[in-house]
C-alpha positions in Angstrom: 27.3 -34.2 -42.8 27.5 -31.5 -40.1 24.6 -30.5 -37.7 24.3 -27.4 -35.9 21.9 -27.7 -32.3 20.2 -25.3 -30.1 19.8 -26.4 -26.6 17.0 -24.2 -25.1 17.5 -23.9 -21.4 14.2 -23.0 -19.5 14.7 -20.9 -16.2 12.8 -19.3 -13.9 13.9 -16.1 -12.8 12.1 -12.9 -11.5 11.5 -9.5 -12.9 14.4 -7.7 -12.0 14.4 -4.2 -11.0 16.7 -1.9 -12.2 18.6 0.5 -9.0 17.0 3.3 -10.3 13.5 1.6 -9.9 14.6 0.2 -6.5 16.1 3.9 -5.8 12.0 5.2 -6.5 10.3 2.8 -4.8 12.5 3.3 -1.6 11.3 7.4 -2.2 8.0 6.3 -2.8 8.1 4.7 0.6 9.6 7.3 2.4 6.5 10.1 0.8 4.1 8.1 1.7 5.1 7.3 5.1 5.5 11.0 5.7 2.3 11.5 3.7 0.4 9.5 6.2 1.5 10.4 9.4 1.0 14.5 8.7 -2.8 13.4 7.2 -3.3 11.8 10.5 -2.6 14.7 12.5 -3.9 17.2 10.4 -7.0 15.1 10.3 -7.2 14.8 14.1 -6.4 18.1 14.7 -10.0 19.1 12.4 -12.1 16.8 14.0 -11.1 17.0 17.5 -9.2 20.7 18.2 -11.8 22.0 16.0 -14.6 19.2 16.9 -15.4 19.1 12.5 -16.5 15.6 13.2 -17.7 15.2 9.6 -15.2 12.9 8.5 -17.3 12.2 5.1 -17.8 15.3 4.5 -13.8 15.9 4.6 -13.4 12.8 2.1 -16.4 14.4 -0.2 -14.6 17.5 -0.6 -11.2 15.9 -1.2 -12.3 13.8 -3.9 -13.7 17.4 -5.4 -10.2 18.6 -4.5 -8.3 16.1 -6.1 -10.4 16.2 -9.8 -9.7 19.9 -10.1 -6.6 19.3 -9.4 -5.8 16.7 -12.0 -8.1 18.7 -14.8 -6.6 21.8 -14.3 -3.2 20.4 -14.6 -4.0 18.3 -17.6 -5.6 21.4 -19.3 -2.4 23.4 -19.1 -0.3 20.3 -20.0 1.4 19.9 -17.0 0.0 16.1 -16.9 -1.1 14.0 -19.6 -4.4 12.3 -18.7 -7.5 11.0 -20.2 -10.7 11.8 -20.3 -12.8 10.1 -17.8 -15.2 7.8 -19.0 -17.9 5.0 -17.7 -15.8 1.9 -19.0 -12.7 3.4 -17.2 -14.1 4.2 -14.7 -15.7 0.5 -14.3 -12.7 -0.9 -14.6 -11.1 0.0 -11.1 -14.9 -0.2 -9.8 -14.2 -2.4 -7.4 -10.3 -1.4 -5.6 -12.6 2.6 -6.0 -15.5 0.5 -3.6 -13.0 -0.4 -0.9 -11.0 2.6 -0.8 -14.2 4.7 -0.2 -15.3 2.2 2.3 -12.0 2.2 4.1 -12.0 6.2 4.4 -15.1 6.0 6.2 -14.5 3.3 8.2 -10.6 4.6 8.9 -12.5 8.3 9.6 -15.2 7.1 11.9 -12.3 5.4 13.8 -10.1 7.6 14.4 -12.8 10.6 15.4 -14.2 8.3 18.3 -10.3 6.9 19.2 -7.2 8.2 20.8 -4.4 8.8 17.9 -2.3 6.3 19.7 -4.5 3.7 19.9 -5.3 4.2 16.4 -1.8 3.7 15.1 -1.8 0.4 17.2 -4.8 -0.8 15.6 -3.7 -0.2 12.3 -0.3 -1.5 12.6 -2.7 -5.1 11.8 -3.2 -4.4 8.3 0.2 -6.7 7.4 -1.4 -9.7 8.8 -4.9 -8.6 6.5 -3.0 -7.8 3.7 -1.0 -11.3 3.5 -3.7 -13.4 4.4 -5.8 -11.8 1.9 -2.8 -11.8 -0.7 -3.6 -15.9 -0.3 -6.8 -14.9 -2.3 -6.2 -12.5 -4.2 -2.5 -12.5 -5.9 -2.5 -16.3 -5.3 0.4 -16.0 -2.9 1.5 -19.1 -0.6 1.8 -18.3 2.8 5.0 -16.0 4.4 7.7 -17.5 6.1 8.2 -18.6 9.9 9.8 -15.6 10.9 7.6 -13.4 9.2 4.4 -15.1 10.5 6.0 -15.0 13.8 6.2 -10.8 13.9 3.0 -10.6 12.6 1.6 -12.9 15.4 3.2 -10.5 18.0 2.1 -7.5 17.2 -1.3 -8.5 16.9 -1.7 -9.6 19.7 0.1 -6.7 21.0 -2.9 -4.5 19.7 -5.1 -7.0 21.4 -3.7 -6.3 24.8 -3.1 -2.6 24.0 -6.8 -2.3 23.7 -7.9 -4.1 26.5 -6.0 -1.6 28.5 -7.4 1.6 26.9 -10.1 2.3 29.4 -11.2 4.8 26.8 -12.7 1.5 24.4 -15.2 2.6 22.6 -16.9 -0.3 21.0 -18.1 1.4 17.4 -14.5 3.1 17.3 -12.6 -0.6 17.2 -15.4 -2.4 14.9 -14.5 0.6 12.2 -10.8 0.0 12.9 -10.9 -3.1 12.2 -13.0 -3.1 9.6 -10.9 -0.4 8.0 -8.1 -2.8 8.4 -9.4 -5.5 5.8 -10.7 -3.0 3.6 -7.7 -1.4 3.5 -5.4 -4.8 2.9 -8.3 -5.5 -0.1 -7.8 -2.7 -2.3 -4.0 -2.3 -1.5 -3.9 -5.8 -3.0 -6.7 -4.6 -6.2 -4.8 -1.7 -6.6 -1.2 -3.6 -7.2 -2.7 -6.1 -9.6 -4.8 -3.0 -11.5 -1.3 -1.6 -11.2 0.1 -4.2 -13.4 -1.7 -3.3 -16.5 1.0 -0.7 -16.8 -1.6 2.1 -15.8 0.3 5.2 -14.5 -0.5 6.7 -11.2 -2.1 9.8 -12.4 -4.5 7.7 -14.3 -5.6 5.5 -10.8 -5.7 8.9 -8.8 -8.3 9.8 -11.0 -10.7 7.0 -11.5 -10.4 6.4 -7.9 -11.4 10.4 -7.4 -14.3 9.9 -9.7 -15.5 6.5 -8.6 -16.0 7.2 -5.2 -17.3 10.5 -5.0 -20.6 9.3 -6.1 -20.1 6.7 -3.0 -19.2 9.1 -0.6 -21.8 11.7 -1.5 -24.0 9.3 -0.8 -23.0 7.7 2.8 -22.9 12.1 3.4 -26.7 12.4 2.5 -28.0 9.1 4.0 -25.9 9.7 7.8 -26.9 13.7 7.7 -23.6 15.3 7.4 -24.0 17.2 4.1 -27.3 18.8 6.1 -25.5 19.2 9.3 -22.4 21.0 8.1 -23.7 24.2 7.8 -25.0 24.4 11.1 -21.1 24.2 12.2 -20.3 27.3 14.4 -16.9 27.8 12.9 -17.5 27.4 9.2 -16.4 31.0 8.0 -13.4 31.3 10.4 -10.3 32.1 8.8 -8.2 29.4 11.3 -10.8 26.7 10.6 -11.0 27.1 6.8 -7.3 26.9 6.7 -7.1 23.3 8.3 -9.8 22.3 5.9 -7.7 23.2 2.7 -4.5 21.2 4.5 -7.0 18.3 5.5 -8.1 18.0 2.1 -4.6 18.7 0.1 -2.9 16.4 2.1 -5.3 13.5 1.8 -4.7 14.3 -1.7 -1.1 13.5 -1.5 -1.9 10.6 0.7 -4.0 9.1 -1.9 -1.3 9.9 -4.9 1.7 8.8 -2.3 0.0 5.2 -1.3 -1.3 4.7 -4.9 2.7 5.4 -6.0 3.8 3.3 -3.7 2.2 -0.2 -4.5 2.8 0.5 -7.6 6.8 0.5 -7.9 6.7 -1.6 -5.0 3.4 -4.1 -3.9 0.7 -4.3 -1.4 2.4 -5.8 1.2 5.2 -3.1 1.2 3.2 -0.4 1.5 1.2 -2.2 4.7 4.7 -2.4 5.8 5.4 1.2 5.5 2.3 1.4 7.2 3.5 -0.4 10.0 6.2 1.9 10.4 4.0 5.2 10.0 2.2 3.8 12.7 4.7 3.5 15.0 5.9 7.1 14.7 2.2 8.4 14.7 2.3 6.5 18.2 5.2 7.7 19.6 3.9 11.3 19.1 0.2 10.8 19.7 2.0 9.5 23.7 3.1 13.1 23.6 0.3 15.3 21.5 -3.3 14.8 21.6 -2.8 12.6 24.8 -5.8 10.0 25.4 -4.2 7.0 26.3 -5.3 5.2 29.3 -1.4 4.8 31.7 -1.7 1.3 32.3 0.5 -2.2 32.7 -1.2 -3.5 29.7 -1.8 -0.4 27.5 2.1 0.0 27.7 2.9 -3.9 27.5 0.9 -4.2 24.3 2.4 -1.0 22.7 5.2 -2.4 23.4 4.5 -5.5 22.0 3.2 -4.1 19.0 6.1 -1.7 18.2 8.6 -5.1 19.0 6.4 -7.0 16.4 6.5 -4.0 13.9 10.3 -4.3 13.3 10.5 -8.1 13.0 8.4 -7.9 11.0 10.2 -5.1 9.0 13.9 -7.1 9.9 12.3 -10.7 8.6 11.3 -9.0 5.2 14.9 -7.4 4.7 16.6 -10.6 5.6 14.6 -12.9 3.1 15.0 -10.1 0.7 18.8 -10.2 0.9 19.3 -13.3 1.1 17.2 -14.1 -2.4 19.5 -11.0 -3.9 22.6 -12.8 -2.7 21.6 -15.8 -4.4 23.0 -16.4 -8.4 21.3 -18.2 -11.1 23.6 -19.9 -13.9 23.1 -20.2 -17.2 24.6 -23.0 -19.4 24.6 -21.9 -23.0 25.8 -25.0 -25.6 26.2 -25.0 -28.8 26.3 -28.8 -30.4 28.5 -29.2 -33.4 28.9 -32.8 -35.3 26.9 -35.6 -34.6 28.5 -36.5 -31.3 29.1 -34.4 -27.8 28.8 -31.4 -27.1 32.0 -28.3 -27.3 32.2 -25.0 -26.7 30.7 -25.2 -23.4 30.1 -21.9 -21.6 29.2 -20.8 -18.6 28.1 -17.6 -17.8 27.1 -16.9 -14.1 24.3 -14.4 -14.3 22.7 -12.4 -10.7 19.4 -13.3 -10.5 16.9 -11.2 -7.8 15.6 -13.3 -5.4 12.2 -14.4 -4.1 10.9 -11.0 -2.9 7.2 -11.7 -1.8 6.2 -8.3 -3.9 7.1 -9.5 -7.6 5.6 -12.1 -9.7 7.4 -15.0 -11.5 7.9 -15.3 -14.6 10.0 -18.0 -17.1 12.2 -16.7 -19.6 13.2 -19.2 -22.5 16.9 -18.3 -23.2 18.7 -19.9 -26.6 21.6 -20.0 -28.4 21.2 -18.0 -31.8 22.0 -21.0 -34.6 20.0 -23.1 -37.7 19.9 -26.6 -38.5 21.9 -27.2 -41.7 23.2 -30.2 -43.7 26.4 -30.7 -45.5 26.7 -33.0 -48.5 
């Protein structure tokens, strides 16, 4: 009598990622980094140059902005997209919710704050984003080294902004209230992400969920009344920064929604981190505002030194885990007694990166059970 046995060998292994998906996400990266350091200045430049401090109003119209866009391009085909509807439209209810709440908060900040300081604020959004992760995606806690650049250049921004003799109180509550918001529906937005829903598709519920929100905030603070009482609203220059205000936060919006989603969360907080940095470096030498001081430029400092260990920390866990190989025994068991035909196969295996998600794959060697008589 001769048997025939499969040995089923359970590993755990992550979702790899092809090059060509790496080769995206890097892109991805890249546009939205460039993305949000031009919406930042563009955004400044409105409400400060041309003092259009109605920063709800700005996000009001670039949700309009951004519907007709995506209709008009699904009408002639250039897209394929849905229809909107309620339960859709419920469905990414609450990552819509912080992302509206974050644009005003982000806004209000920024109109009330030095472009510098801004970017130094907002390079905190790593340490929201992975201690919220904790909550959110489940996620244990990062490593030494990475905790260790994240303590520094938060305190960095605490020191920065005890030097800007500039504080204003109401501009650093929003910041850092945009902060967390920010880290929350980076985090929704990767797990919505993960239902396979293409970018397009988020773009839009997010346009159409929080217009309703925003329209609202604009009625109940006085800006949708106050508007048209603006000296320059017909002028050709100031009409022209609107319509790059609003197209580029359009672009922001498709480039950060992109972004988590061939990469994660954390990533894009990361490439936020580095936006910041440039947006600093030139807000030093453009719109000025920053209080020359020992511990304005001790914490900058600090902050930008804390920004790329933090950045050097990620890529050396992340090459090390892609250095690493997983083997795979495969047996096949013939007779009643030992085993033969022993192979080994040495498969690479992806390593922990801290933006995928586990998963166990049950690999087996093709055969049936059959008796001989």
């Amino acid at each position: 009598m001769d048997k025939s046995k499969t040995v089923i060998l359970e590993i755990s292994s992550e979702d790899s990622r092809s090059l060509e998906t790496a080769f995206k996400g890097i892109v991805a990266a890249v546009f939205y980094g460039v993305c949000s350091v031009s919406s930042a200045f563009v955004s400044k430049a409105l409400m400060d140059t041309l003092d259009f401090d109605y920063p709800v109003t700005i996000m009001v119209a670039q949700m309009i902005f951004t519907i007709v866009v995506l209709e008009l391009l699904s009408i002639f085909r250039i897209i394929e997209l849905q229809a909107f509807t309620l339960k859709r439209g419920l469905s990414f209810a609450a990552p819509s919710f912080f992302y509206g709440t974050n644009a005003v908060l982000a806004l209000t900040a920024l109109s009330h704050m030095n472009i510098a300081m801004y970017g130094v604020l907002k390079r905190c959004v790593p340490l929201s984003t992975m201690l919220l992760s904790v909550i959110v995606l489940k996620k244990g806690f990062p490593s030494r080294k990475t905790t260790s650049a994240v303590v520094l250049l938060t305190t960095g921004c605490v020191i920065a902004g005890y030097g800007d003799l500039g504080f204003n109180l109401t501009a650093y509550i929003c910041g850092i209230g945009s902060n967390f918001t920010q880290a929350l529906y980076l985090l929704l937005v990767q797990k919505f992400s993960e239902r396979h829903v293409s970018v397009v598709e988020t773009l839009q519920l997010n346009s159409f969920n929080t217009l309703p929100l925003l329209t609202l905030v604009a009625l109940v603070n006085g800006e949708l009344f106050a508007v048209h009482s603006y000296p320059k609203l017909t002028e050709l220059q100031f009409l022209l920064m609107f319509f790059m205000a609003i197209s580029v936060g359009m672009l922001l919006n498709y480039s950060l929604f992109l972004c988590t989603s061939l990469t994660s969360a954390l990533t894009t907080s990361v490439v936020g981190g580095l936006k910041a940095l440039v947006q600093t470096l030139l807000g030093l030498v453009t719109f000025g505002g920053v209080s020359h001081n020992m511990a304005t430029f001790v914490g900058i400092s600090m902050n930008l030194s804390g920004g790329i260990g933090y950045i050097w920390a990620r890529y050396t866990e992340n090459k090390s885990g892609l250095q690493s190989l997983k083997k795979v025994m495969s047996f096949s068991q013939i007779g009643n007694s030992g085993l033969s035909n022993g192979q080994v196969q040495n498969v690479e295996r992806n390593g922990y990166q801290g933006d995928e998600i586990m998963s166990h794959r049950s690999i087996a060697t093709p055969s049936s059970n059959s008796e001989e008589s």
